[in-house]
gemmi code that builds the backbone of each chain (N, CA, C; Angstrom):
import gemmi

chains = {
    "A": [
        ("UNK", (24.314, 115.119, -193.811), (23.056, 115.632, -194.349), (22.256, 116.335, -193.259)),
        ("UNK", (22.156, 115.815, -191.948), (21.201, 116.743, -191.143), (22.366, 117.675, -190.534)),
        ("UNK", (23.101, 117.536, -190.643), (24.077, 118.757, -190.196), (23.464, 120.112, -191.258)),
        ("UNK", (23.171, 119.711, -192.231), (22.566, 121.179, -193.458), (21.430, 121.762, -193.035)),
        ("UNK", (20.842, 120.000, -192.429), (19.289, 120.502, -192.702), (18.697, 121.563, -191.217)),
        ("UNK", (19.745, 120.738, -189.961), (19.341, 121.731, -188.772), (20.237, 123.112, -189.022)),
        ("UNK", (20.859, 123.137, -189.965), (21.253, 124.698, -189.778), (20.734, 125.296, -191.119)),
        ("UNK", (19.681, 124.785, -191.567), (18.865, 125.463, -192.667), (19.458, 125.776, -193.811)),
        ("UNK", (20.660, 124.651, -194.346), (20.530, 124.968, -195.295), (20.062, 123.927, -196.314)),
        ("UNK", (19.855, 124.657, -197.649), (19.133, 124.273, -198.423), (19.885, 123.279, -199.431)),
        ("UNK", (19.857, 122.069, -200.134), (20.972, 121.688, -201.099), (19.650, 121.110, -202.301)),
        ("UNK", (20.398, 121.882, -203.484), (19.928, 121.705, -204.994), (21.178, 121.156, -205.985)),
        ("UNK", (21.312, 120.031, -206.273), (22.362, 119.571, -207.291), (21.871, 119.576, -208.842)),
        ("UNK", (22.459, 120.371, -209.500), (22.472, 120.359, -210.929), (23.458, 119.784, -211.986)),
        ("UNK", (22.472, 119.435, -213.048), (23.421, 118.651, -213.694), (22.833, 118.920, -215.181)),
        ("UNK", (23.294, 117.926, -216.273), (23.032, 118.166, -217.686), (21.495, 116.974, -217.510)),
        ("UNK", (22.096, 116.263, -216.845), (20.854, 114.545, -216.560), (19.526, 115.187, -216.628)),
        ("UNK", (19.086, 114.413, -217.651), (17.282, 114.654, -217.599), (16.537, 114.463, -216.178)),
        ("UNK", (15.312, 114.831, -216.000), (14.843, 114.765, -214.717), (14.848, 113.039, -214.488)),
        ("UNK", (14.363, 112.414, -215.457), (14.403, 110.651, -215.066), (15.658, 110.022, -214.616)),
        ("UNK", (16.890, 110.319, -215.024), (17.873, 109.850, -214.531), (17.829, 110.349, -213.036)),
        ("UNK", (17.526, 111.711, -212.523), (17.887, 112.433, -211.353), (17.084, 111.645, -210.582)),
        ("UNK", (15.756, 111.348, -210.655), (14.661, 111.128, -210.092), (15.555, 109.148, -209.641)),
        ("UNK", (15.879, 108.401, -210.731), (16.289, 107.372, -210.713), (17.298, 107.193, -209.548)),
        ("UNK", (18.596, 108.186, -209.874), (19.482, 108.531, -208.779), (19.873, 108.894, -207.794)),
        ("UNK", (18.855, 109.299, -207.279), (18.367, 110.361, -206.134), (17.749, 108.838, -205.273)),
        ("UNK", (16.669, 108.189, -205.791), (16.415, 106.942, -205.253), (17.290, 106.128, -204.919)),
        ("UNK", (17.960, 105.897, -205.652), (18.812, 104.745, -205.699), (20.156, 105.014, -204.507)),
        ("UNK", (20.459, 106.189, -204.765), (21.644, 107.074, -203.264), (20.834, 107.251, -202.533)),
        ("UNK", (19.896, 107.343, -202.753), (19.056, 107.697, -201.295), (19.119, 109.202, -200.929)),
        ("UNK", (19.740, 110.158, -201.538), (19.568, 111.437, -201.255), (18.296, 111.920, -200.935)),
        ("UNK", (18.370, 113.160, -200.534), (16.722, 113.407, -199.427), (16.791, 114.900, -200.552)),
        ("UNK", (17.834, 115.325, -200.963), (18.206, 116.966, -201.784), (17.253, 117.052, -203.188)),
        ("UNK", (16.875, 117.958, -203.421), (16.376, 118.295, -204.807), (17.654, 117.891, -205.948)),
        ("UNK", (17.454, 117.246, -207.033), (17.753, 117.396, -207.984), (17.429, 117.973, -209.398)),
        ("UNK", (18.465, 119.426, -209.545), (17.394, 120.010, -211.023), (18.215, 119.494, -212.462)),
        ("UNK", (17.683, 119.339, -213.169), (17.584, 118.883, -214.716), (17.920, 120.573, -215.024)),
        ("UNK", (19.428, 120.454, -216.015), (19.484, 121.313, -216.524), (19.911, 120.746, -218.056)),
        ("UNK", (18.929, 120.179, -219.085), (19.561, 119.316, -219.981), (20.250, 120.069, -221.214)),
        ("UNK", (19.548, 121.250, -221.030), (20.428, 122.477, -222.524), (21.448, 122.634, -221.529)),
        ("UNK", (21.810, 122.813, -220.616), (22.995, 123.496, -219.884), (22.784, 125.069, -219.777)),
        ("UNK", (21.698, 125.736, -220.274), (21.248, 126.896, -219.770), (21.617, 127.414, -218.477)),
        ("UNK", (21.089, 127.024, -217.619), (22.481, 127.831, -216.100), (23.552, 127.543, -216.254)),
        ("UNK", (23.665, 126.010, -216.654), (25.100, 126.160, -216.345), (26.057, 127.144, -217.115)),
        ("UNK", (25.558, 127.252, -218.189), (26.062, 128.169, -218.563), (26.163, 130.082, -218.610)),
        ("UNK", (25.114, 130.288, -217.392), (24.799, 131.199, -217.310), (25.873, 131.640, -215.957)),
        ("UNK", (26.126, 130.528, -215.384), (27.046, 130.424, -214.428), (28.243, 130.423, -214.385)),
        ("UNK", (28.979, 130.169, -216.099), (29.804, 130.306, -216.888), (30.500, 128.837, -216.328)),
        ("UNK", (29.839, 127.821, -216.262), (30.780, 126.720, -215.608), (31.128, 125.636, -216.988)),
        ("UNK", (30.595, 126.183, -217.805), (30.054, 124.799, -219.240), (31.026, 124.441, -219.364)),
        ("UNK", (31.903, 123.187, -219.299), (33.023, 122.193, -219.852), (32.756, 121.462, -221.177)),
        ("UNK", (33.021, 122.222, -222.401), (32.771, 121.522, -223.396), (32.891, 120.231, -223.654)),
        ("UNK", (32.571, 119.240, -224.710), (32.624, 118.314, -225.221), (33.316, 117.584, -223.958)),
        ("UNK", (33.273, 117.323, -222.491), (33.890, 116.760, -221.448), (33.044, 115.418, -221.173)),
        ("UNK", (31.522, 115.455, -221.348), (30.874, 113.986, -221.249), (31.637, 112.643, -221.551)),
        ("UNK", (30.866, 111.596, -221.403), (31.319, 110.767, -222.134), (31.200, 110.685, -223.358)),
        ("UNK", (30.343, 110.719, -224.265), (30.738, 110.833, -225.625), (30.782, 112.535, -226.339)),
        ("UNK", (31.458, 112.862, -225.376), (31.788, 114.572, -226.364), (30.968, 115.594, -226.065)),
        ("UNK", (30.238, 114.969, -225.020), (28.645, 116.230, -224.848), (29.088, 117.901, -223.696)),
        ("UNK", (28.684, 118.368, -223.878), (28.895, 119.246, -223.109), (28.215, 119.563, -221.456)),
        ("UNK", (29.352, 119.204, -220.461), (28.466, 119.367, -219.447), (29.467, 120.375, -218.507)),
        ("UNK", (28.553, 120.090, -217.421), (29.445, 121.106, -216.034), (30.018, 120.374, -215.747)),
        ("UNK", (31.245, 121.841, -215.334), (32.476, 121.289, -214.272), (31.972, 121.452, -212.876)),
        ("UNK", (32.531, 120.997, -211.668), (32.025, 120.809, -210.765), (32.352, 121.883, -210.001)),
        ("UNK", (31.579, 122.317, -209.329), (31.376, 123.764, -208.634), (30.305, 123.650, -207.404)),
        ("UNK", (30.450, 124.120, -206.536), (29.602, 124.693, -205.597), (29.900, 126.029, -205.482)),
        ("UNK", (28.665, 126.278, -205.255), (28.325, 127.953, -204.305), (27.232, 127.956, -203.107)),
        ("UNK", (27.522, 128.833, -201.848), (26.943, 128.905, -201.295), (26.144, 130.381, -201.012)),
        ("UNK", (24.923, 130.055, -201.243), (23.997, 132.099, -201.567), (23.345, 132.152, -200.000)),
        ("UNK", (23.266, 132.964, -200.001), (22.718, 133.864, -198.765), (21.643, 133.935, -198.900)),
        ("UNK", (20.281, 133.896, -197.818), (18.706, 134.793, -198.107), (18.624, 135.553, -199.410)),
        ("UNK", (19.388, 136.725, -199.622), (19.250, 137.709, -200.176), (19.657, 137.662, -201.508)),
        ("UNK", (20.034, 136.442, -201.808), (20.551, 135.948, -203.329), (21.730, 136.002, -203.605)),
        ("UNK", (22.710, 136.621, -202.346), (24.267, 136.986, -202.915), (25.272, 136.377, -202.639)),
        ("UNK", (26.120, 135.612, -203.775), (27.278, 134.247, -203.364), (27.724, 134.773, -201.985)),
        ("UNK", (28.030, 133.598, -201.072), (28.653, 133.348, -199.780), (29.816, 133.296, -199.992)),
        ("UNK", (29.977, 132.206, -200.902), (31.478, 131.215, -200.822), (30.878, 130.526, -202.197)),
        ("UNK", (32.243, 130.272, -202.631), (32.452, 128.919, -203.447), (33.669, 128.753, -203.736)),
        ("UNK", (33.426, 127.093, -204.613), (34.201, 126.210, -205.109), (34.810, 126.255, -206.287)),
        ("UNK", (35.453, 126.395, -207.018), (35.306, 125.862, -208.262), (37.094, 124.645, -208.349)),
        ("UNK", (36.542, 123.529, -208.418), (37.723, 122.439, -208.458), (38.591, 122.621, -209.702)),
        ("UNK", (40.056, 122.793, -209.394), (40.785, 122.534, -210.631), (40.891, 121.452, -210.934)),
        ("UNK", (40.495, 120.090, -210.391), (41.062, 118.911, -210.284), (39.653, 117.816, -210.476)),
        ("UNK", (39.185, 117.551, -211.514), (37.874, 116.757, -211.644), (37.850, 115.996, -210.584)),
        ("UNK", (39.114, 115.148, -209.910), (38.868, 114.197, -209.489), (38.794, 114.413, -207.595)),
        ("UNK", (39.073, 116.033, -207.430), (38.861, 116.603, -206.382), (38.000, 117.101, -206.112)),
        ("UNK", (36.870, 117.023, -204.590), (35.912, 117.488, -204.685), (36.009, 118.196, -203.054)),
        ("UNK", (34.952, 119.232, -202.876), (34.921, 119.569, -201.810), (34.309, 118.686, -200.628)),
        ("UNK", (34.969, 119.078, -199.532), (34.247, 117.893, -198.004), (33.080, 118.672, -197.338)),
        ("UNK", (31.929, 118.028, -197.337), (31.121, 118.563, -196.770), (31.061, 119.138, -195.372)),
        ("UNK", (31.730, 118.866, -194.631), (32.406, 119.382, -193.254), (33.212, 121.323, -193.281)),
        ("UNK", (33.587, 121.190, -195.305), (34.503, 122.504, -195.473), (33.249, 123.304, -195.500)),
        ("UNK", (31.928, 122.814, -196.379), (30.854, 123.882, -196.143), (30.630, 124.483, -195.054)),
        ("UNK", (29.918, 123.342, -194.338), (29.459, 123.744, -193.252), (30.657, 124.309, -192.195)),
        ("UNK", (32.123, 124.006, -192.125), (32.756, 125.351, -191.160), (32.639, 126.716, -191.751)),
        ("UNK", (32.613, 126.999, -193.207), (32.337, 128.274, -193.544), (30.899, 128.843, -193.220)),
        ("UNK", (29.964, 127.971, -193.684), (28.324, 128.373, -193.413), (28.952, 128.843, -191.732)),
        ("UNK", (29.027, 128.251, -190.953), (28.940, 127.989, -189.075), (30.275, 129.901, -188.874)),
        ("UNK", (31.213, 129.835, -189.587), (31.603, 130.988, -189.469), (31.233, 132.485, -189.755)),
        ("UNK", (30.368, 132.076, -190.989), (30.496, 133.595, -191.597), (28.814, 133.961, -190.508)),
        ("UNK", (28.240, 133.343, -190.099), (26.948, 132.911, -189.030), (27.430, 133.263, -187.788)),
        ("UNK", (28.656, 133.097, -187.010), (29.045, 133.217, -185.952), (28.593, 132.490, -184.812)),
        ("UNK", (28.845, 130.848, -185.705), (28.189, 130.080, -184.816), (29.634, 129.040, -184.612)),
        ("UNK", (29.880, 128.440, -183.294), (30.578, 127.553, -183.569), (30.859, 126.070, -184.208)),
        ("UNK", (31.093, 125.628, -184.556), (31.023, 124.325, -185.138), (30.788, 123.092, -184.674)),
        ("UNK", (29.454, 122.800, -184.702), (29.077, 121.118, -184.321), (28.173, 121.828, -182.925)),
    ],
    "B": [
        ("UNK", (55.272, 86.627, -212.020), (55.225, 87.675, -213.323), (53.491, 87.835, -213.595)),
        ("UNK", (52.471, 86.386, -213.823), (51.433, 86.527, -214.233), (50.747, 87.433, -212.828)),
        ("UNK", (50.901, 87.179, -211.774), (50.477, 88.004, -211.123), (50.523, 89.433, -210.752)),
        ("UNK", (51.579, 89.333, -211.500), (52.198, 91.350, -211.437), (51.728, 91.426, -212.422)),
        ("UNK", (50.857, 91.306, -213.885), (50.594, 91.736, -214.820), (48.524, 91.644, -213.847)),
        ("UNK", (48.225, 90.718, -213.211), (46.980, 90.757, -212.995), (46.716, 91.971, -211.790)),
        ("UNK", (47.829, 92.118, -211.156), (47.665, 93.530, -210.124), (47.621, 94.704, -210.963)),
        ("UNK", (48.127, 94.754, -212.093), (48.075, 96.041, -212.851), (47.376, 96.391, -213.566)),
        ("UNK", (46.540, 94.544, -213.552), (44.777, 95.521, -214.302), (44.277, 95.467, -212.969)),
        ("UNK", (44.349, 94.543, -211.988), (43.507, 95.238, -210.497), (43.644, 96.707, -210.278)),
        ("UNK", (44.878, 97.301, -210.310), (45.123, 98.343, -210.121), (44.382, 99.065, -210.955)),
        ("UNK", (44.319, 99.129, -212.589), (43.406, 99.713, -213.136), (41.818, 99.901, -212.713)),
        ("UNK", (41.321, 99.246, -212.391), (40.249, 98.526, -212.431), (39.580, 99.026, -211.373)),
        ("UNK", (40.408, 99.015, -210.302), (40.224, 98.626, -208.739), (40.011, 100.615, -208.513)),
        ("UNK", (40.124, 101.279, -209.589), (40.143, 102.613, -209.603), (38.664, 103.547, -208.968)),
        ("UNK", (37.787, 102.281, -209.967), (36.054, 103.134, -209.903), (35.682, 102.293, -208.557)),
        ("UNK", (36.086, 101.112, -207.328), (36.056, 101.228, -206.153), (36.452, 102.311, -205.266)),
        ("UNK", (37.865, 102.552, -205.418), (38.618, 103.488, -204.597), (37.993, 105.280, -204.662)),
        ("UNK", (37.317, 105.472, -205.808), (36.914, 106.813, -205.581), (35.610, 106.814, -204.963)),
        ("UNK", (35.244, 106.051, -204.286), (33.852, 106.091, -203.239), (34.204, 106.894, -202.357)),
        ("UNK", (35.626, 106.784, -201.574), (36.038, 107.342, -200.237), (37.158, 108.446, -200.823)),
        ("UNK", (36.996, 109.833, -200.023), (37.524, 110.416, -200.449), (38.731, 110.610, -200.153)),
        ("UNK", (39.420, 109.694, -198.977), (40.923, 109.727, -198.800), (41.792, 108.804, -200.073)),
        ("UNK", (40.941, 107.841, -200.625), (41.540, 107.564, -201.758), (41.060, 108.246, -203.632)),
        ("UNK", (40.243, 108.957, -203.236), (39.458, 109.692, -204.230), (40.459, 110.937, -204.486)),
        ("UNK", (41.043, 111.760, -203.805), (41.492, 113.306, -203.592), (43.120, 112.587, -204.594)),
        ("UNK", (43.588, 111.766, -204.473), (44.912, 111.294, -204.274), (44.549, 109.585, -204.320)),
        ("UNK", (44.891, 108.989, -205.705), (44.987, 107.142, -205.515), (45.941, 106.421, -205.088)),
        ("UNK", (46.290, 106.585, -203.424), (47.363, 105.807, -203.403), (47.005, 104.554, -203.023)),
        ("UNK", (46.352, 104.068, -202.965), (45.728, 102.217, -203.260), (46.050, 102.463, -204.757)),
        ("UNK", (45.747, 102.760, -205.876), (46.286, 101.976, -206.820), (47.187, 102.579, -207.557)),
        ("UNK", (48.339, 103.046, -207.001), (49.285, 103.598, -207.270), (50.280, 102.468, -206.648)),
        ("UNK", (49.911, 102.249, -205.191), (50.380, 100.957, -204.355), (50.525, 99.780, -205.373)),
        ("UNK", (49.530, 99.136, -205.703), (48.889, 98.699, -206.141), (49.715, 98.364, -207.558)),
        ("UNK", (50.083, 99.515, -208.244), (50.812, 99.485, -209.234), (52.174, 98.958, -209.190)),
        ("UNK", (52.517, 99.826, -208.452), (54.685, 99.576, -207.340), (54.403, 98.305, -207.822)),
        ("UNK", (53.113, 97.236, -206.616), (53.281, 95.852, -206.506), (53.557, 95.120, -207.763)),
        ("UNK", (52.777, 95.354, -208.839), (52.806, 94.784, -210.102), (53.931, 94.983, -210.178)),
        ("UNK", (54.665, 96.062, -210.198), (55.870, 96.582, -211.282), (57.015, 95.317, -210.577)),
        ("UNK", (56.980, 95.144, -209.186), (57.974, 94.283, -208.497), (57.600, 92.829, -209.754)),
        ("UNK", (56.788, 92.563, -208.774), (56.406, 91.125, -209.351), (57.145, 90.745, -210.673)),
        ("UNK", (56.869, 91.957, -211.943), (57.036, 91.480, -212.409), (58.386, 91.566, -213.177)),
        ("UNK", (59.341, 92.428, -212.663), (60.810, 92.681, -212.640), (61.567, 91.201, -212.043)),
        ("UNK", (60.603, 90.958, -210.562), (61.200, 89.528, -210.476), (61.092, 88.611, -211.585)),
        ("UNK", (59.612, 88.438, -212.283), (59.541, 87.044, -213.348), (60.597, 87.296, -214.299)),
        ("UNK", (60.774, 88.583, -214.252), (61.694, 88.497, -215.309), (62.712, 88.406, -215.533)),
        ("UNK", (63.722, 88.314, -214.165), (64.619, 87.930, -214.087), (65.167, 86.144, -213.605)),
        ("UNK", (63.432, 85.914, -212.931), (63.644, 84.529, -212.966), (63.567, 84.044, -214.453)),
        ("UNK", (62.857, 84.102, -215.336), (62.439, 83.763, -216.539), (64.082, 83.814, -217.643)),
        ("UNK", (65.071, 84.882, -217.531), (65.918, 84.965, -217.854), (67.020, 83.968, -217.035)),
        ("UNK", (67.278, 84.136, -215.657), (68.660, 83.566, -214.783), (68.098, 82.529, -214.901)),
        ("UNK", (66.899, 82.050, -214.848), (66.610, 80.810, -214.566), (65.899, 80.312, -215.762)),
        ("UNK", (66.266, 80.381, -217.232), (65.275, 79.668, -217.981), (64.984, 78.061, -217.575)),
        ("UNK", (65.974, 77.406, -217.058), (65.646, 75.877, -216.820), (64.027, 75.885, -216.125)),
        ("UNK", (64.272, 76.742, -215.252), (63.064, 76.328, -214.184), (62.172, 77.355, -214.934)),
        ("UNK", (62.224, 78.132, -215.074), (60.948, 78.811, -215.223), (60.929, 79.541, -216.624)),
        ("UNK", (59.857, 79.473, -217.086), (59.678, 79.804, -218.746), (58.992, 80.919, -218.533)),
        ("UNK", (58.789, 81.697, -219.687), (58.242, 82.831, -220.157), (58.984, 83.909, -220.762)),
        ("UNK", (59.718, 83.406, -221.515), (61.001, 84.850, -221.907), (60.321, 85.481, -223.181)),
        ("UNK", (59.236, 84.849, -223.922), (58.331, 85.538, -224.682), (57.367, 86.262, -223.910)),
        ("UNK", (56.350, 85.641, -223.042), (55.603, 86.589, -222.579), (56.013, 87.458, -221.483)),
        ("UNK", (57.060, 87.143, -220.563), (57.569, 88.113, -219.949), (57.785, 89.395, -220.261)),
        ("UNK", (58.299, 89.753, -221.620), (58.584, 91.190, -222.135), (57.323, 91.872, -222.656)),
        ("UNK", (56.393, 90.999, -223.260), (54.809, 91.391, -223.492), (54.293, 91.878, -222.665)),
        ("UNK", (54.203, 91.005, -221.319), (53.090, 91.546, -220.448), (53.558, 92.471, -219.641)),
        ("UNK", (55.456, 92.738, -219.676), (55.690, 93.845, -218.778), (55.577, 95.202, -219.412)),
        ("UNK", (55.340, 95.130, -221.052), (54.939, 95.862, -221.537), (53.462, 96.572, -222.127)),
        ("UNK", (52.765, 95.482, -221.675), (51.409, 95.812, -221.636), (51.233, 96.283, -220.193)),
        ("UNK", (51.704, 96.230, -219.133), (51.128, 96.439, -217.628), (52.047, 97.759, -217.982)),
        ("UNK", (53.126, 98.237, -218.511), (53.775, 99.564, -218.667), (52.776, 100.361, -219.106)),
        ("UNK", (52.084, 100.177, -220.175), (51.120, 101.040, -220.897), (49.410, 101.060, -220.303)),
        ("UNK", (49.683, 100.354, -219.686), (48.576, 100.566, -218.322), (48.671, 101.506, -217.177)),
        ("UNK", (49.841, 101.627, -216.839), (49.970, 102.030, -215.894), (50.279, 103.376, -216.516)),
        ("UNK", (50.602, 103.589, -217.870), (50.961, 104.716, -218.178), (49.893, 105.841, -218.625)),
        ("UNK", (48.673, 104.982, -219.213), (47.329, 105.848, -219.296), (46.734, 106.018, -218.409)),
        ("UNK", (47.332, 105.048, -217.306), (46.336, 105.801, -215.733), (46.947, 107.053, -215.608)),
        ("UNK", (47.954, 106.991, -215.491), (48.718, 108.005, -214.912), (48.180, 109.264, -215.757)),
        ("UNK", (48.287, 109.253, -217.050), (47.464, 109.983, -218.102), (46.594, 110.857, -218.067)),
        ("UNK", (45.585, 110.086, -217.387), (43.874, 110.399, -216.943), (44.170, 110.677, -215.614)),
        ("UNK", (44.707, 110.615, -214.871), (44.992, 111.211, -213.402), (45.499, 112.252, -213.211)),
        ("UNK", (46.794, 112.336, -214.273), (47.183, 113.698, -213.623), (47.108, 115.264, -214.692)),
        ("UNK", (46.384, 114.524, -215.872), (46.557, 115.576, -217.295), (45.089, 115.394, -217.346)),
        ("UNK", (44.399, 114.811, -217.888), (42.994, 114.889, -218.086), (41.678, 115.351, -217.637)),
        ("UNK", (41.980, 115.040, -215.488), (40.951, 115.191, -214.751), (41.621, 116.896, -214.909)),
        ("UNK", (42.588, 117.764, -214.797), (43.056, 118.993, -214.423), (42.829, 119.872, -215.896)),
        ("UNK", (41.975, 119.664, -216.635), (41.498, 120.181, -217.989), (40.390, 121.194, -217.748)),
        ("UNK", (40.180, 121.942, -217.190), (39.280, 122.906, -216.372), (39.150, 124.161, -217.767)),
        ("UNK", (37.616, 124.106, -217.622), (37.505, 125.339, -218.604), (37.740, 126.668, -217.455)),
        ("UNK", (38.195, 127.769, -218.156), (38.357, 128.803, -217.278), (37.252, 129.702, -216.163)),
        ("UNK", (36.101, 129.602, -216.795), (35.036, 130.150, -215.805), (35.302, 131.097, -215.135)),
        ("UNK", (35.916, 132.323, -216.018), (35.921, 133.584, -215.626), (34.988, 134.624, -215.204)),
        ("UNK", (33.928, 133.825, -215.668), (32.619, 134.888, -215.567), (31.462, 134.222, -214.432)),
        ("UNK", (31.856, 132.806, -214.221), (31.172, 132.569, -212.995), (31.046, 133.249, -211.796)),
        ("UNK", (30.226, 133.263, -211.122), (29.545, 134.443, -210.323), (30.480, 134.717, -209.010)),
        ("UNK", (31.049, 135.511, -209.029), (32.365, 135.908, -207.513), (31.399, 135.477, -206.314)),
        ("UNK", (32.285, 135.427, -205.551), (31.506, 136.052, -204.057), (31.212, 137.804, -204.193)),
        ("UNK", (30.009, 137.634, -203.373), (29.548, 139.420, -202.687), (28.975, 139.490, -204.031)),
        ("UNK", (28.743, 138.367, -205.186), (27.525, 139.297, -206.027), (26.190, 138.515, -206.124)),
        ("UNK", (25.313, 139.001, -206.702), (23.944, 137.950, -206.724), (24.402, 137.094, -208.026)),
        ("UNK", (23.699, 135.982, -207.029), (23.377, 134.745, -207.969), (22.844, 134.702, -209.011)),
        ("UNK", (23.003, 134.529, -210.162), (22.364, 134.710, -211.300), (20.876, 133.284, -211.149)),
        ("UNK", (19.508, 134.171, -211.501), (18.566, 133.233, -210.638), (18.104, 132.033, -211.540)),
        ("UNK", (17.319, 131.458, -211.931), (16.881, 130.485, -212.828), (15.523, 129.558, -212.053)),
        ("UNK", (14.906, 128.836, -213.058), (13.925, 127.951, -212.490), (14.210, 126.700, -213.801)),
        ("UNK", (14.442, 125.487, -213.026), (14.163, 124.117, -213.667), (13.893, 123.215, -212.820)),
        ("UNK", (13.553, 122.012, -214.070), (12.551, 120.872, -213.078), (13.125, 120.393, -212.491)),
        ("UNK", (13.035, 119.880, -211.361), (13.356, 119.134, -210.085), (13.601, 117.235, -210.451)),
        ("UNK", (13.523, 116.132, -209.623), (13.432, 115.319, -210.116), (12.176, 114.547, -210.106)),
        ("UNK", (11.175, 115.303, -209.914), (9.539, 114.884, -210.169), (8.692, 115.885, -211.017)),
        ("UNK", (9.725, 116.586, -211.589), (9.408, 117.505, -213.025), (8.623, 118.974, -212.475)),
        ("UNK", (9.048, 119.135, -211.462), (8.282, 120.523, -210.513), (8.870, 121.209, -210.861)),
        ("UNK", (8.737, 122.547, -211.314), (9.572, 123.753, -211.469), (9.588, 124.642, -210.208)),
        ("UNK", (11.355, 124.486, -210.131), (11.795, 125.085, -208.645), (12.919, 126.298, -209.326)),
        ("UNK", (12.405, 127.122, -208.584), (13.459, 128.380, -208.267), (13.691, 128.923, -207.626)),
        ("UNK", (15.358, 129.252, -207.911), (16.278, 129.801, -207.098), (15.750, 130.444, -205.644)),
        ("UNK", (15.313, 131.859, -206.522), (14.381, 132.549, -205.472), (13.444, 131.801, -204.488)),
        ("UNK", (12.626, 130.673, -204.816), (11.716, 129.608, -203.949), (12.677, 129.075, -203.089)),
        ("UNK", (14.048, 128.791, -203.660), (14.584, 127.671, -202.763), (14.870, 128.740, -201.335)),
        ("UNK", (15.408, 130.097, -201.493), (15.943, 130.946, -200.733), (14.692, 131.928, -199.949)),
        ("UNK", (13.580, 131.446, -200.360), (12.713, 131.344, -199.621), (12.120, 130.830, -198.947)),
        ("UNK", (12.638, 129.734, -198.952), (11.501, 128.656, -198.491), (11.402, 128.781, -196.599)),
        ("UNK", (10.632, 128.502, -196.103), (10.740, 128.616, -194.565), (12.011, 128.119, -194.037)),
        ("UNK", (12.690, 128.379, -193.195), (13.681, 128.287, -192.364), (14.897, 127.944, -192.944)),
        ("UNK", (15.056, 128.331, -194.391), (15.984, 127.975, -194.707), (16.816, 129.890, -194.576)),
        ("UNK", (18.521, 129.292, -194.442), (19.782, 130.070, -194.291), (20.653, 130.001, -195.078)),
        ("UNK", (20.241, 128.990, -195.928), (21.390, 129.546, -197.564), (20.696, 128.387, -198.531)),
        ("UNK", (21.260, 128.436, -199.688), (21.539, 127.521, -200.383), (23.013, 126.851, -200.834)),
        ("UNK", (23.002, 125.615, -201.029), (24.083, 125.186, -201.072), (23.538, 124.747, -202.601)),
        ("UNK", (24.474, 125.234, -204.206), (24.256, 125.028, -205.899), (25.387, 124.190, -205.638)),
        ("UNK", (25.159, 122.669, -205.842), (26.402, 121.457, -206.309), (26.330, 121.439, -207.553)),
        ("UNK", (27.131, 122.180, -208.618), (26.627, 121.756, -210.034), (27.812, 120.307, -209.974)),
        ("UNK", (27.704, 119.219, -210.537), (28.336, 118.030, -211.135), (28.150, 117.807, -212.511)),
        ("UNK", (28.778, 117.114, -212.934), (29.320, 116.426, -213.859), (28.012, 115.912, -215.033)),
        ("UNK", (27.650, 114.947, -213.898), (26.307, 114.091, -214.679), (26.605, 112.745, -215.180)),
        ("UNK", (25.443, 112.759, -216.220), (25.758, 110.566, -216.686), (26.215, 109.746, -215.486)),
        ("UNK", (24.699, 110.050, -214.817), (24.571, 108.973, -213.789), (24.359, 107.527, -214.537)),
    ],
}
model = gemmi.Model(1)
for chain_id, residues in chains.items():
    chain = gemmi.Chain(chain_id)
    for i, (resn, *xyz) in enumerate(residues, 1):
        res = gemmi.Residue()
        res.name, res.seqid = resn, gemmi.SeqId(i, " ")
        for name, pos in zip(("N", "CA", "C"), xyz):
            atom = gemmi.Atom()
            atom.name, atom.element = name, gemmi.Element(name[0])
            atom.pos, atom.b_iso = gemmi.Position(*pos), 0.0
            res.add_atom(atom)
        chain.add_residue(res)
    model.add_chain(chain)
structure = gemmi.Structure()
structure.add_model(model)
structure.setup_entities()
């Protein structure tokens, strides 16, 4: 986590979860990151990530994805997992953030 | 035998521990391990239970429970390697080298934050969008 925060970057996790669950969860992990409430799935689907009926009972949520945007609003890099149960390592961000920057790593 | 049928619900079970860490999260080989063990165990009861009915009983539940720990082990396998890999296509999700498509929603103290704010904000050098799953 302060590996993001001294190299400025920013982390926002989205999800279908109402803001009370986020707010609940965010406490409870102890995360320090914004969590946004996307409960229509409106970005997410604007993002084209929507995994239909994939919830637990049939609901429609996101598949798991990262992207990383630039100042200027324009994707860096991303993720998109074929494998639900695979996720990206936070170490893979940050060598791409630290490269495409021309900074070395750590 | 009863214990190779109780490793193979450990093994089930022992699933929503093992994905905390991601060397057993990426790939379950703890309960894949885990599984093997059952499967021994209980190939032995069952051949003690047969060569040896004097000493050791179970030639009814022996074939039950090696067939219930079969069909355990067979819907893990199920949900591991067919289910989690069900990926909608997301052809239109946003490439690299184009803009982010922008948005504003509430935060988790009901603040309305956007995109643009976050990529503004003082000293920040990117944003990092984790979309997940959800049903915390």
């Amino acid at each position: 986590m302060a590996d993001f925060d001294t190299r400025g970057i920013r982390i926002a996790a989205i999800s279908v979860d109402p803001v009370e669950t986020n707010q609940r969860h965010r406490k409870k992990m102890g995360y320090t990151f914004s969590f946004l409430a996307d409960p229509n799935a409106e970005v997410i689907r604007r993002y084209d990530l929507l995994h239909q009926r994939a919830g637990p009972k049939g609901e429609d949520i996101s598949r798991p994805a990262e992207f990383l945007i630039d100042p200027s609003g324009t994707v860096e890099w991303r993720n998109l997992t074929e494998n639900a149960a695979v996720r990206v390592r936070p170490q893979e961000v940050l060598r791409t953030f630290d490269e495409r920057n021309g900074k070395t790593s750590r | 035998m009863w214990v190779g049928f109780l490793v193979a619900i450990v093994a089930l079970f022992s699933f929503e521990f093992f994905v905390r860490f991601p060397m057993t999260r990426d790939f379950p080989w703890a309960n894949l391990s885990l599984f093997a063990i059952a499967g021994v165990l209980l190939v032995i009861g069952l051949f003690r239970a047969y060569g040896q009915p004097g000493v050791y009983r179970g030639r009814i539940f022996g074939p039950i429970l090696t067939i219930v720990s079969l069909v355990i082990f067979a819907l893990f396998s199920y949900a591991l390697f067919y289910i989690v890999r069900q990926m909608p296509a997301s052809a239109a999700a946003p490439q690299v080298g184009v803009a982010a498509p922008g948005f504003t929603l509430p935060d988790q103290d009901g603040k309305q934050v956007a995109l643009r704010e976050l990529l503004g904000s003082d000293g920040t050098r990117a944003v990092l969008l984790i979309f997940y799953r959800g049903y915390w």
